[in-house]
C-alpha positions as CSV (number, residue, x, y, z in Angstrom):
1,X,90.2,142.5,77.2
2,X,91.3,142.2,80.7
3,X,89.3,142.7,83.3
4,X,91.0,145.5,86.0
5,X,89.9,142.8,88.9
6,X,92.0,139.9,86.9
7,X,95.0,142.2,86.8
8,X,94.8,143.1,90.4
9,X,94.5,139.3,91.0
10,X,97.8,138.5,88.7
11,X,99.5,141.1,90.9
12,X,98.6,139.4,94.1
13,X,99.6,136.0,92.5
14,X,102.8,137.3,90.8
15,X,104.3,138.9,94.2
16,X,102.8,136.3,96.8
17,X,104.8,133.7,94.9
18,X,107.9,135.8,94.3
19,X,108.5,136.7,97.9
20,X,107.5,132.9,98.9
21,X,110.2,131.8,96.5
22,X,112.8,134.4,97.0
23,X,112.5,135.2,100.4
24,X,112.7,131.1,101.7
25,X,115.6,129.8,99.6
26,X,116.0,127.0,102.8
27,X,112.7,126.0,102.1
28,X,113.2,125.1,98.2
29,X,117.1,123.7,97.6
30,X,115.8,121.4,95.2
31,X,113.9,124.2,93.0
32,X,116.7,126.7,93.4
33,X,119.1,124.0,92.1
34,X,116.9,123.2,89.3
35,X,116.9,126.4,88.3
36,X,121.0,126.8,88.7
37,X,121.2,124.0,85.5
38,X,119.7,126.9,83.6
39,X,121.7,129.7,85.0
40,X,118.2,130.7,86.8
41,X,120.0,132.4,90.1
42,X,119.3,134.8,93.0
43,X,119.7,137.9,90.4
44,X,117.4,136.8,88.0
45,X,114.8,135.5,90.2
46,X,114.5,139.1,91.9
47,X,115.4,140.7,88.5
48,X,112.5,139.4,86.9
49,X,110.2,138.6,89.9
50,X,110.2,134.9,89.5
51,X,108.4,132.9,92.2
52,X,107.5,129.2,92.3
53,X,104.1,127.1,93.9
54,X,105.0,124.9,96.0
55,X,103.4,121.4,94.9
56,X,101.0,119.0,96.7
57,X,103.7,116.8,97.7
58,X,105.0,119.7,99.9
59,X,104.9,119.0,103.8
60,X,104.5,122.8,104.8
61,X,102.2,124.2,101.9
62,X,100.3,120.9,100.2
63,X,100.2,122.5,97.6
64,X,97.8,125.3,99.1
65,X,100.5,127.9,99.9
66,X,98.3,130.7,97.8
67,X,94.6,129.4,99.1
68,X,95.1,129.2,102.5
69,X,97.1,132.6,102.9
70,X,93.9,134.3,101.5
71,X,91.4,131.9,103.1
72,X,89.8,134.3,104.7
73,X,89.4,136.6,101.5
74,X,87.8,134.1,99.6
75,X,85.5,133.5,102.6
76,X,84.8,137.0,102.6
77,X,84.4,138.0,98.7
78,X,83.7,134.6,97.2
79,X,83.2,136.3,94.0
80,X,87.4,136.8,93.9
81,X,87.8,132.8,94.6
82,X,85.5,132.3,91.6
83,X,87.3,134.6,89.2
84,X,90.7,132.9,90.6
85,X,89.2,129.5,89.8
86,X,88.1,130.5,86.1
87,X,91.7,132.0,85.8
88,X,93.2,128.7,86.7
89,X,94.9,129.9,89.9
90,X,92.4,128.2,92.5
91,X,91.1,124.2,92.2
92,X,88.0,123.5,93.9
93,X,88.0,120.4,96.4
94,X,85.7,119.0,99.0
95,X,88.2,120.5,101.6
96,X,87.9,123.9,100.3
97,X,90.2,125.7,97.6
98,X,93.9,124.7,96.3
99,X,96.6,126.1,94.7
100,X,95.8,125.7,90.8
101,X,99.6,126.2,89.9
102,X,100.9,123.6,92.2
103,X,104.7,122.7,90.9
104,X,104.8,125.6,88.8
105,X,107.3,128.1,88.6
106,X,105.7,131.4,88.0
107,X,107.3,134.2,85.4
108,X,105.4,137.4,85.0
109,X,105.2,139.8,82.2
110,X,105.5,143.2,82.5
111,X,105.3,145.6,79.9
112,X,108.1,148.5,79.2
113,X,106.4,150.3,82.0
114,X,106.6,148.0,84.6
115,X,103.0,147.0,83.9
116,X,102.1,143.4,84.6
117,X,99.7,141.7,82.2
118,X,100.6,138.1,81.9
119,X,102.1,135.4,83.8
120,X,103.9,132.5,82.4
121,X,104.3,129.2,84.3
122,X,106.9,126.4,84.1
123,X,106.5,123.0,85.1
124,X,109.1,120.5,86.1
125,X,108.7,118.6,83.0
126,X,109.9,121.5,81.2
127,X,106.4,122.6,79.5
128,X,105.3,126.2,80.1
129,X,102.3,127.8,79.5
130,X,100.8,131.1,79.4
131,X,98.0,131.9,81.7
132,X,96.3,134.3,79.3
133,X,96.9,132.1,75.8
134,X,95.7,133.9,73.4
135,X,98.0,137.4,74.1
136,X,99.4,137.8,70.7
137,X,101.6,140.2,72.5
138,X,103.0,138.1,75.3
139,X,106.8,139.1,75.5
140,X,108.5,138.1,78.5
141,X,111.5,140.7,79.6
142,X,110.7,144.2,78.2
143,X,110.5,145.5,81.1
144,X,114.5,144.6,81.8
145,X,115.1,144.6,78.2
146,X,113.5,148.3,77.5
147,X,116.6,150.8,77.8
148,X,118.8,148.3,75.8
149,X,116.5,147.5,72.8
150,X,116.1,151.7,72.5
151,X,119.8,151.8,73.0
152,X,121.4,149.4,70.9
153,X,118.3,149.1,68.1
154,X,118.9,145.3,68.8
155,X,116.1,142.8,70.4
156,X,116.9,138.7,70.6
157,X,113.6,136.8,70.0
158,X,113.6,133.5,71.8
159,X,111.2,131.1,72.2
160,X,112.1,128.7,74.8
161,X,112.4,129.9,78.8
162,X,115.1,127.8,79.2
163,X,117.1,129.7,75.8
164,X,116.2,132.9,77.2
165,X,118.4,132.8,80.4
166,X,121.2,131.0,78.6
167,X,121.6,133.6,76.0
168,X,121.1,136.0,78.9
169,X,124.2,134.2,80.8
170,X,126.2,135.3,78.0
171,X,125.1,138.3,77.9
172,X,125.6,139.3,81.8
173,X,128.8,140.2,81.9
174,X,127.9,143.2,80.0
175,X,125.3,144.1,81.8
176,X,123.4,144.5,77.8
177,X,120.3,142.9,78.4
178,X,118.5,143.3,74.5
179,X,117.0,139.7,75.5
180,X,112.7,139.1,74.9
181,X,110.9,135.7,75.3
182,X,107.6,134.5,73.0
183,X,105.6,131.6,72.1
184,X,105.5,133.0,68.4
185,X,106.3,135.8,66.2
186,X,103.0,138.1,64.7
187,X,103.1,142.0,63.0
188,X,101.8,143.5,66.3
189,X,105.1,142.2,67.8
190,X,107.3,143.1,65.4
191,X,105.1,146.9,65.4
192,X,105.7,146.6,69.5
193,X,109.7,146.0,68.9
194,X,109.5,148.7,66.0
195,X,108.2,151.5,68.4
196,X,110.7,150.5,71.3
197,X,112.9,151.6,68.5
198,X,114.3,148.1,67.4
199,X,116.2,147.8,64.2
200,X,117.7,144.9,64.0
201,X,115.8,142.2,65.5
202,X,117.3,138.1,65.6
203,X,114.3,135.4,65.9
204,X,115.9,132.1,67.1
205,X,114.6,128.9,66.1
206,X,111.1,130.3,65.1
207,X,109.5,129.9,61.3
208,X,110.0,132.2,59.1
209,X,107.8,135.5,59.1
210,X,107.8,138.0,56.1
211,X,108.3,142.0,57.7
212,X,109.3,145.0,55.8
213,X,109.2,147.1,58.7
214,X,112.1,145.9,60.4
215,X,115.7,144.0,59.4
216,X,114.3,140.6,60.9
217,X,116.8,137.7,60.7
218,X,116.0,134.1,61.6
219,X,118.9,132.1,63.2
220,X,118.7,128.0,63.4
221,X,118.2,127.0,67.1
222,X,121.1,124.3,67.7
223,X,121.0,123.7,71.3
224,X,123.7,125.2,72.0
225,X,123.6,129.1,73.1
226,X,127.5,130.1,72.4
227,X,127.2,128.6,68.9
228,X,123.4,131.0,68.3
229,X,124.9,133.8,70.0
230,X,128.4,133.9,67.7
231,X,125.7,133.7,64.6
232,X,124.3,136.5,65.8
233,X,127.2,138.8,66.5
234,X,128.3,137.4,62.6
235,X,124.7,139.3,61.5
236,X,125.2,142.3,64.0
237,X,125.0,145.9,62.6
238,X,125.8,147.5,65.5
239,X,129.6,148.0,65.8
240,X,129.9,149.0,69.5
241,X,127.6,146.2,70.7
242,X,129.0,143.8,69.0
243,X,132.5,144.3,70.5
244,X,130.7,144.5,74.0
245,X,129.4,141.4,73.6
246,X,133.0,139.9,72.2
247,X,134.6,141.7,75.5
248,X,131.9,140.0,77.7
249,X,132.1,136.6,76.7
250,X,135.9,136.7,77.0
251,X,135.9,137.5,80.6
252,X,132.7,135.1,80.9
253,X,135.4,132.6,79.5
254,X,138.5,133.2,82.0
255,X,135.7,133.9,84.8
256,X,135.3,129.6,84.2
C-alpha cells in the first residue's frame, strides 16, 4: 500500500517535470523531436501530463534539475530526501543529491478520477519502467480514456508506450480516445475495465488470457498500427464507433 507521503512526492515529481518539459520547449528540441517520431506532440504532452528529466550531460540542469529546485527541502526535512531516494527519484553523491530519473521521460498515471498513483518512465533506449512494479493495476490513460470506454463499451489494451500514441494518432481525428496502456493483462484489470463499463475489450500483442466476464479479443501485434487498428474495427461490435473510426482515418488520410 502506498504511503499518503509517497503519493504527495509522485505529485511533486509528476508536475515539476511536466511544467519543466512543457513550459521550456527551447530548452529540449532534441527530446520534443524525439517524441514527434512517435506522434508524442504539444497535445499529448499537456493531455496526459508528460514531462522529461533532463540528463547529466545537460549544461543547465546536470542532471539535477529536480534536486536542486528542492535543495532546500531536503535540507530541511531530510526524511523526504530519504523516502525520494528509496523511491528511486533522488541518487546520493558526495556533492549532495541527484536527479534519479536523469534521461527519462516521465508518464504518470492517473486513475478515472484524476488520481495519480504511478508514474511510468521512458528511457532513450526505448525501455520503460514503472516506478511502483508490482501495481497489478498500472493502466496508463484512464483518466483521458474514462468517458469513451463508458460510452462506446470499447477499451484498446496496448502494451508498448510507443503503440499507445500511434493507435491514438489514428484515433485523433475523432476525438474517441477508448485507448489504455499496460505491462500485462490480470482479472483485476479486466474487473477495473468491466466496472468502467467495458464490453468489448481488444488486447494487442499480449498472451492470451482466459475471461468470462468480458468479450476479450487478442489481436497479433505487427508493427504496424493501420494494419492492428483495421483488425480491430473487422472485430468491432459497436456500429456507430466503428464508422467514426472509418470517417476519422479518412480525413487522417487526405489531412497527409
Amino acid at each position: 500500500m502506498r504511503e499518503g507521503t509517497e503519493i504527495k512526492i509522485l505529485k511533486m515529481v509528476a508536475n515539476f517535470y511536466h511544467d519543466l518539459f512543457y513550459k521550456n520547449e527551447s530548452l529540449f528540441p532534441h527530446q520534443y523531436k524525439q517524441l514527434a517520431t512517435f506522434h508524442i506532440n504539444r497535445p499529448e504532452i499537456k493531455k496526459f501530463s508528460l514531462g522529461f528529466c533532463p540528463n547529466k550531460d545537460d549544461k543547465r540542469y546536470s542532471g539535477k534539475a529536480f534536486a536542486e529546485y528542492y535543495e532546500q527541502m531536503w535540507l530541511k526535512y531530510p526524511q523526504l530526501a530519504k523516502v525520494c531516494v528509496s523511491m528511486g527519484l533522488l541518487e546520493v553523491t558526495r556533492e549532495g543529491y541527484r536527479d534519479g530519473l536523469a534521461g527519462g521521460f516521465t508518464f504518470p498515471y492517473y486513475d478515472e478520477g484524476g488520481n495519480l498513483f504511478n508514474m511510468a518512465v521512458l528511457y532513450p533506449e526505448g525501455r520503460w519502467e514503472l516506478l511502483y512494479q508490482k501495481d497489478t493495476l498500472a493502466t496508463f490513460g484512464i483518466k483521458q480514456a474514462y468517458y469513451d470506454i463508458q460510452d462506446y463499451k470499447i477499451a484498446i489494451l496496448l502494451e508498448d508506450i510507443y503503440d499507445f500514441f500511434a493507435i491514438y494518432h489514428l484515433l485523433s481525428p475523432t476525438g474517441i480516445d477508448p485507448c489504455l496502456l499496460c505491462k500485462k493483462i490480470g482479472t483485476d484489470i479486466l474487473e477495473k475495465l468491466s466496472q468502467l463499463g467495458a464490453e468489448q475489450v481488444f488486447a494487442i500483442g499480449f498472451k492470451k488470457f482466459t475471461n468470462e466476464k468480458i468479450d476479450l479479443i487478442f489481436v497479433q501485434k505487427t508493427g504496424d498500427a493501420l494494419q492492428i487498428l483495421n483488425e480491430i474495427l473487422c472485430l468491432m461490435q459497436n456500429k456507430r464507433l466503428k464508422r467514426l473510426i472509418e470517417v476519422g482515418l479518412e480525413l487522417l488520410e487526405k489531412k497527409s
